[in-house]
BABA-155052 format. One record per residue (C-alpha): x, y, z; residue number from 1. Coordinates in pm, 1 decimal. Each point is the difference from the previous one (the first is absolute). Example, Ala and Ser with C-alpha at 12.3 -4.5 7.8 and 13.67 -1.06 7.14 Angstrom:
<atoms>
> 1230.0	-450.0	780.0	1
> 137.0	344.0	-66.0	2
</atoms>
This chain:
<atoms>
> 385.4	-2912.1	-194.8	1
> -34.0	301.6	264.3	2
> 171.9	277.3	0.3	3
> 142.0	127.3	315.5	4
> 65.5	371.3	48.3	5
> 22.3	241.7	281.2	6
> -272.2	209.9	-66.3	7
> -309.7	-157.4	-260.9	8
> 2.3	355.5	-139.1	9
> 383.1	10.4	-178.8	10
> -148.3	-211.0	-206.2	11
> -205.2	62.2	-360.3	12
> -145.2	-270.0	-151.3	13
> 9.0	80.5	-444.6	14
> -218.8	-251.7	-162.2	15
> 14.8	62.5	-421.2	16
> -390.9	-101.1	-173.6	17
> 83.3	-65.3	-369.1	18
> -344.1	-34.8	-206.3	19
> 18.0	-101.0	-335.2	20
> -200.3	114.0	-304.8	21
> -129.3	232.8	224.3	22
> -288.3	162.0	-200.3	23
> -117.4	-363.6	-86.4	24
> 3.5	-35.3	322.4	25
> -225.0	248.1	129.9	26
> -245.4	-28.8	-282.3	27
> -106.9	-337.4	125.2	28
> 27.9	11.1	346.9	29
> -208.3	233.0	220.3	30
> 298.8	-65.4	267.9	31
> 346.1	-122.5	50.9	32
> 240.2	-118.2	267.1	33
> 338.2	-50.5	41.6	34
> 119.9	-307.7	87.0	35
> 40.9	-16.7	394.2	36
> 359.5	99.2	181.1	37
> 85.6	-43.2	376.2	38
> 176.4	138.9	218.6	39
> 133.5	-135.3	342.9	40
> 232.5	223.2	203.1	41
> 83.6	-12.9	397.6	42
> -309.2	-240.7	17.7	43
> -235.0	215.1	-196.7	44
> -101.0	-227.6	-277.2	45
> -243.7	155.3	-236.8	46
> -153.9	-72.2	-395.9	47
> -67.0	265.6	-241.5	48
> -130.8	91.6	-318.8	49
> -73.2	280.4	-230.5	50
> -314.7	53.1	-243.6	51
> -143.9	210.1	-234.5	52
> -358.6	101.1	6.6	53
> -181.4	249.9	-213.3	54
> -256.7	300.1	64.6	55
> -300.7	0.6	-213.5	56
> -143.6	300.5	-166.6	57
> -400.4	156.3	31.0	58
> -81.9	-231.9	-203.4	59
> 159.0	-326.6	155.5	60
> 268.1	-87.4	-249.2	61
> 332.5	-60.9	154.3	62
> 266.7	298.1	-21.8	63
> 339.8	-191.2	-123.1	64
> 223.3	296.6	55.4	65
> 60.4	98.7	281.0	66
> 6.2	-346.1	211.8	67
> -59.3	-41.4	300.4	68
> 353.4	-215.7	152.6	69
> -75.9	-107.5	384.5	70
> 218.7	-156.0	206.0	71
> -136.0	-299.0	223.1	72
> 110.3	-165.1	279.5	73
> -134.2	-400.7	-19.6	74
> 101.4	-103.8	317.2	75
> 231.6	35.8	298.1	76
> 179.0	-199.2	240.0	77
> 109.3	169.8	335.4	78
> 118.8	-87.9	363.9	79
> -292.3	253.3	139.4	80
> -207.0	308.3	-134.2	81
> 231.2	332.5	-25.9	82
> -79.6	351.9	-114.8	83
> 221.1	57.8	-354.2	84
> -4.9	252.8	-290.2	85
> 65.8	-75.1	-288.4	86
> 134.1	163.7	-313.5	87
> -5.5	-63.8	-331.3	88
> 91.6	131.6	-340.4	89
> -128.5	-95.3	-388.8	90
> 202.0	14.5	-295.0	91
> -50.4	-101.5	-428.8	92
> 282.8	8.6	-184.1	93
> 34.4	228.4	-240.9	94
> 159.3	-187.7	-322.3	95
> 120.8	302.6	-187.7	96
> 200.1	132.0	262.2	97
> 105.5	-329.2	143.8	98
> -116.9	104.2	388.8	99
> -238.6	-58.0	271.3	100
> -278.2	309.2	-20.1	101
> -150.0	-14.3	411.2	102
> -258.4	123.0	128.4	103
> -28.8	161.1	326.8	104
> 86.6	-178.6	356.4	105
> -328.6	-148.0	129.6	106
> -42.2	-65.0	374.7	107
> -261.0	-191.1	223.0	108
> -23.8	-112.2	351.7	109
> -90.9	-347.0	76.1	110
> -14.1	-276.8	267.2	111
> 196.5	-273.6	-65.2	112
> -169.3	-317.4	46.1	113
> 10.5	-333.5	-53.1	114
> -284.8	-56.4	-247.6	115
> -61.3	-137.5	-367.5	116
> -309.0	231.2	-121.7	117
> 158.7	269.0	-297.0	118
> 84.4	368.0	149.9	119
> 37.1	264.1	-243.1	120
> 224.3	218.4	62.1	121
> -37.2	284.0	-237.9	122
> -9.6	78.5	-408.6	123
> 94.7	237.9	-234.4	124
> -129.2	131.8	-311.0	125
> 278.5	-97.3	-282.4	126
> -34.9	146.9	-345.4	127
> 219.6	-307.7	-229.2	128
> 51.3	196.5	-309.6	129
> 247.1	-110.7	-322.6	130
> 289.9	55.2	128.7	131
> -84.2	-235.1	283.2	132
> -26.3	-258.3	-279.1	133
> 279.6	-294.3	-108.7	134
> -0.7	-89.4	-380.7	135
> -186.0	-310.0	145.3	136
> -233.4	164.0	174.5	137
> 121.4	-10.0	303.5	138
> -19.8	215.1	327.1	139
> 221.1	-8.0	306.4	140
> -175.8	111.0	349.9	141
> 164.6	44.8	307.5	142
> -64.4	66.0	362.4	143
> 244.4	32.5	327.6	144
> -83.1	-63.4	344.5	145
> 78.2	109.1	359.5	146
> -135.1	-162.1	296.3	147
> 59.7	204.1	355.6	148
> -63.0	-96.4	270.4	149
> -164.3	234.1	256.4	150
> 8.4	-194.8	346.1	151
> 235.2	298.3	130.4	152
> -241.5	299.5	-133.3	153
> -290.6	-171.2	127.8	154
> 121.7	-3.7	352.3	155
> 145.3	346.4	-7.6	156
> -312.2	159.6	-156.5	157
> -80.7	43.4	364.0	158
> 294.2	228.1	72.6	159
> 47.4	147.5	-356.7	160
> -356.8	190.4	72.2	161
> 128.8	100.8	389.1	162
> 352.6	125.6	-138.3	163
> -250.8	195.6	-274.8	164
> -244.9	120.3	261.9	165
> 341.9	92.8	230.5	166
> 122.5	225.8	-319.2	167
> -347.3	170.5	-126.2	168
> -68.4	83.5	385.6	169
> 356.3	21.6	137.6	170
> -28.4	0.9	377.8	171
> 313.7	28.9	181.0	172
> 194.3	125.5	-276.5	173
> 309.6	134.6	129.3	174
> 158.6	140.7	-312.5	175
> -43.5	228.0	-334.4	176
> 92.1	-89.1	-326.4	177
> 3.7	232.1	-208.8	178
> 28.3	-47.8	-419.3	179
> -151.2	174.5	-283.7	180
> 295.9	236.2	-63.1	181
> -160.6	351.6	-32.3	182
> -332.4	-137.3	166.3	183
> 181.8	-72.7	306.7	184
> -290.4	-264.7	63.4	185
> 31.4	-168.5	321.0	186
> -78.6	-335.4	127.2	187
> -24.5	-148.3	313.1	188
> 166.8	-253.5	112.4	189
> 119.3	-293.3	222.1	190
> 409.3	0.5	20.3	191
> -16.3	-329.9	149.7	192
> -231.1	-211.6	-308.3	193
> 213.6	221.8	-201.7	194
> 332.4	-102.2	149.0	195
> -101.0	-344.2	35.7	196
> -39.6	-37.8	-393.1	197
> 280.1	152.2	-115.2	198
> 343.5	76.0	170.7	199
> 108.0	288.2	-284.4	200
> -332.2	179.9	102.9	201
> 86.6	-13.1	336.4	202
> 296.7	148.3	4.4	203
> -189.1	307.8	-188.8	204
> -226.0	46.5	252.1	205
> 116.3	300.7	239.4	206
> -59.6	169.8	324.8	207
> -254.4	342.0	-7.9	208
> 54.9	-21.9	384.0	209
> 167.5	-136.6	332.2	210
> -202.9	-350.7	52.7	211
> -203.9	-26.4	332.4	212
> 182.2	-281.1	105.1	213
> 409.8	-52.8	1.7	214
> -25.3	-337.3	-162.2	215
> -173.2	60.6	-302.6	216
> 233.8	282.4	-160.6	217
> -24.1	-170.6	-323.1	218
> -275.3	-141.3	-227.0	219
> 158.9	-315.2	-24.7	220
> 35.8	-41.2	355.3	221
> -362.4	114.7	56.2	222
> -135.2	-262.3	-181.3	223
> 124.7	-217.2	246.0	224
> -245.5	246.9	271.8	225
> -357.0	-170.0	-5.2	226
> -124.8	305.1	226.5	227
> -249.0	222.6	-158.7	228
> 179.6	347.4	-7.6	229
> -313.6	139.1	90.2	230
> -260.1	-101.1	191.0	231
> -217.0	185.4	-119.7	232
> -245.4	-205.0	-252.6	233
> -113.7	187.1	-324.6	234
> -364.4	-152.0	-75.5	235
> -239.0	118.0	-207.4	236
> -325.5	-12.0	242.6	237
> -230.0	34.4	-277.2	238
> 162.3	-282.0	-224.9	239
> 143.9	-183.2	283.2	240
> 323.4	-17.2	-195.6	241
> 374.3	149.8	-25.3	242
> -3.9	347.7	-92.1	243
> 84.8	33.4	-340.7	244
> 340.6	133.3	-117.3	245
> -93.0	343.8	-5.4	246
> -79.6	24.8	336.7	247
> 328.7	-38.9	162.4	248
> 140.2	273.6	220.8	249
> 372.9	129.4	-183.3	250
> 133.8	19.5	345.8	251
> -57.9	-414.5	43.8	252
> 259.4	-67.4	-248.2	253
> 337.9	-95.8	149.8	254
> 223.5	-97.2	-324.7	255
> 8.6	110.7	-327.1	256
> 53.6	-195.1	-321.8	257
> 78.8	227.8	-317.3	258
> -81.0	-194.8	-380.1	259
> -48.0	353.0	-180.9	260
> 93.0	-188.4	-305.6	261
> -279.1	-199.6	-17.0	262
> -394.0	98.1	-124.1	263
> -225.7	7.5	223.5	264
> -172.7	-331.0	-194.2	265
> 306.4	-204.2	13.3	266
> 24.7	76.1	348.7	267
> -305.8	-115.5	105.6	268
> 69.2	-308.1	-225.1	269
> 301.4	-58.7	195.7	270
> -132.3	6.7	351.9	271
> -291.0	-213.9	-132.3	272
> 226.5	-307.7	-90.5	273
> 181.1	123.3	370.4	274
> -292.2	-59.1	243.0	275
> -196.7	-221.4	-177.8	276
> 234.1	-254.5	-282.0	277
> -270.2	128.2	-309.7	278
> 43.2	281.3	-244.1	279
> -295.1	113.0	-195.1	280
> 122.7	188.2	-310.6	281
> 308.7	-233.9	-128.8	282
> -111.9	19.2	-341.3	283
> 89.6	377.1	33.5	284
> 246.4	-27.5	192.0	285
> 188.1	-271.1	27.6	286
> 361.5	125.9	-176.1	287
> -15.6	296.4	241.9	288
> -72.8	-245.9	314.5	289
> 253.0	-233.6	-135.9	290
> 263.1	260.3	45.0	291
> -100.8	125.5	388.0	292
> -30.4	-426.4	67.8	293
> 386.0	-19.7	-90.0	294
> 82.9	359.1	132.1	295
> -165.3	-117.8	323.8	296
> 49.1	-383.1	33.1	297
> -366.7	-43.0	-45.1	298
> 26.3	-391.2	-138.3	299
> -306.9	-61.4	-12.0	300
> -149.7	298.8	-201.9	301
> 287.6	-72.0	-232.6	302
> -96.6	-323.4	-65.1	303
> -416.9	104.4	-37.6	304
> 134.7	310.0	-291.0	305
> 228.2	-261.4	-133.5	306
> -279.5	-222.8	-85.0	307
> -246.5	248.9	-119.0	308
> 274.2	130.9	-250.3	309
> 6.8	-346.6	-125.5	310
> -381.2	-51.5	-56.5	311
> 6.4	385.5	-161.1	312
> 251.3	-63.8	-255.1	313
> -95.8	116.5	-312.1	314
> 179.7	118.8	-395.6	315
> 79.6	365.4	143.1	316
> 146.9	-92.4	313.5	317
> 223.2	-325.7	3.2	318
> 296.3	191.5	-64.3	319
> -21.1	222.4	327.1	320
> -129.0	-335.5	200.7	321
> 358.9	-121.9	-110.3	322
> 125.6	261.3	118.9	323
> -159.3	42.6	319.3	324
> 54.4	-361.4	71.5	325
> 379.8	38.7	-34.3	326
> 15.0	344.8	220.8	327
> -149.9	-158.1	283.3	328
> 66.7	-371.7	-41.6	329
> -321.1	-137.9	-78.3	330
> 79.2	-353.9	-112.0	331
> -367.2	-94.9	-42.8	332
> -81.1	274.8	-233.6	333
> 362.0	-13.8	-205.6	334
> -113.5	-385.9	-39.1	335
> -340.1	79.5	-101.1	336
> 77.0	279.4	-249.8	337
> 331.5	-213.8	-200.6	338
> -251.4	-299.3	13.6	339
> -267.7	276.9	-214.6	340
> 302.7	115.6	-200.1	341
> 3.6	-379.6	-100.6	342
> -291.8	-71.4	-40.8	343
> -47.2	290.2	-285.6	344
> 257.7	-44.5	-223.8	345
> -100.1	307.0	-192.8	346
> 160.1	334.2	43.8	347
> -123.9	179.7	319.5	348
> -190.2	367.3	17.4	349
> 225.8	277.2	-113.9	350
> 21.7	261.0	308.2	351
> 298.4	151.5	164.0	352
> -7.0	-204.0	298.4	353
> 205.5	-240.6	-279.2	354
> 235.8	270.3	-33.8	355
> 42.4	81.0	325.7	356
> 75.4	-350.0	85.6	357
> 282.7	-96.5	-263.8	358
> 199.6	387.2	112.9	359
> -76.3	-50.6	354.1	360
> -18.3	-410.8	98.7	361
> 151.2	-170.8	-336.0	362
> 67.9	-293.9	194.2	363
> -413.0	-54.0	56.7	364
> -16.1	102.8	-375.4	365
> 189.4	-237.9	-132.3	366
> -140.3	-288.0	234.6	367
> -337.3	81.8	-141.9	368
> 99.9	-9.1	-320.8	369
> 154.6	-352.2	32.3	370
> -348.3	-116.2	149.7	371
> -208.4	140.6	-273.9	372
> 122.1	43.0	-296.0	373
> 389.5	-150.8	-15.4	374
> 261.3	190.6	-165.7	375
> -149.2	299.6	-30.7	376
> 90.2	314.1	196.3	377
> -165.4	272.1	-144.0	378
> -261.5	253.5	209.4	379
> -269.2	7.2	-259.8	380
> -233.6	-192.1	125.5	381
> -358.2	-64.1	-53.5	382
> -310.0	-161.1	104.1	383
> -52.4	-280.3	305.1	384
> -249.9	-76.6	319.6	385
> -86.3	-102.3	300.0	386
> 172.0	-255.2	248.6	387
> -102.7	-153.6	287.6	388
</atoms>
């Protein structure tokens, strides 16, 4: 049966690898594979499997702990070749505790091709200790799967790097931002790209003096001007490129745009995702960039941080992704961290975020408590891990 979505990459594939009597196992065989799963969504059929495989030592015995757990690709099925990344993520399950231990998100370009030879995708080294271990022996692997699509990036990589070249060596910039707070940093700018994106900026954006023409008194109404306000070109005759931001005369700058709240970091973060649709630092950054997305309409760069929270989720921070999910309405992210909550049936990490949220949101308290661990409402809390 395929599955039909609207976009290949809402969807994560969980595929559950029990081996039994493990250590037997692995004593006798110098590899082992999973039985093969498929996949087959929006015509995108594909087989997979995971192995182990072991490192030897100096001396050429095999290593049995840590393994070696790869994920393969057998074959694949498709209409025509296309660009995709693909993530992944590894779990065991630890008995004791009676939840999913993962390791860290795992990503990987590839062209998707019809083709039957065995790709491997990637591998991580897994240390399966006791309390990995059933009474019978047995130990539970697990890996999840995202396939995305990049037909869109690939033919906007084009533009991404002019938009980037446009902000580095800003030629025609007609206005000053200014952020930093006390550093007063300034920035220059284009109040139409700016005013195209995002409607709240554009209102910001203000006047330093009268406009050379009468029909472009605003920046929103300038954008709709494709005359360069000055005719004068700014190369570089030694590079033969756009001077670089530095070089632009203060008394070029028609409109102002004031963000002293923001760093200078986020800043540049921000008009990053602006010109060009990529941010570079999300792992850092993402909660604060998820705030200026909904605080400025950005979808987009909402839905990017929204997805990096979800691959970052970890034992000291699932409380605050709840609770960052439910400020800003982050459906995706509230799914993905009840859905972790479930999955770890243990108590969660004690930290005040816990706290916080049963004074503050007891609503979202209490609907995490019904999805992990039932009647109880109490805020002490313990130990749990990471999601998709």
């Amino acid at each position: 049966m395929e599955l039909l979505v609207p976009t290949v990459s809402d969807v994560v594939f969980k595929y559950t690898w029990p081996i039994p009597r493990y250590k037997k196992t692995i004593s006798k065989k110098s590899s082992i594979d999973s039985p093969t799963f498929d996949t087959n969504v929006n015509g995108i059929q594909s087989s997979w499997n995971m192995s182990i495989r072991f490192w030897k030592n100096p001396d050429g015995k095999r290593i049995r702990n840590p393994v070696v757990l790869c994920l393969n690709m057998l074959s694949c099925t498709v209409d025509e070749a296309e660009q995709t990344k693909i993530r992944f993520q590894f779990a065991v399950f630890n008995i004791d505790e009676k939840r999913w231990e993962y390791c860290h998100v795992s990503r990987t370009v590839l062209e998707l091709k019809s083709c039957a030879d065995i790709i491997s995708l990637g591998y991580r080294d897994l240390s399966i200790v006791e309390r990995h271990l059933k009474r019978n022996g047995e130990v539970l692997l697990m890996v999840k799967i995202q396939i995305i699509q990049c037909e869109n990036e690939k033919h906007n990589l084009s533009q991404a790097s002019d938009m980037a070249r446009l902000l580095n060596h800003p030629h025609g910039a007609d206005t000053k931002l200014i952020c930093g707070g006390l550093t007063n940093t300034q920035i220059p700018v284009h109040s139409s790209i700016i005013a195209a994106r995002s409607s709240v900026l554009a209102k910001m954006i203000s006047p330093l003096r009268e406009p050379r023409t009468t029909n472009t008194s605003t920046a929103e109404e300038k954008m709709l001007d494709t005359r360069d306000p000055d005719e004068e070109k700014v190369i570089d005759k030694e590079n033969d490129c756009l001077e670089p931001r530095s070089s632009i005369d203060p008394d070029h700058y028609m409109f102002s745009l004031e963000l002293l709240d923001l760093s200078s970091e986020v800043t540049n973060e921000l008009l990053r995702y602006i010109y060009t649709d990529h941010v570079d630092n999300l792992d850092s950054l993402a909660p604060q960039l998820l705030s200026l997305a909904e605080r400025f309409c950005l979808q987009g760069l909402k839905e990017l941080c929204e997805r990096n929270l979800i691959e970052t989720i970890n034992p000291e921070n699932i409380a605050s992704r709840l609770l960052v999910a439910d400020e800003f309405g982050c459906g995706a992210l509230k799914r993905a961290s009840l859905t972790y909550c479930e999955e770890n049936l243990t108590v969660l990490n004690k930290s005040i975020a816990w706290k916080i949220m049963e004074h503050v949101n007891p609503e979202l308290f209490n609907e995490v408590c019904e999805a992990s661990i039932g009647s109880s409402r109490s805020s002490n809390m313990d130990d749990s891990e990471l999601s998709n």
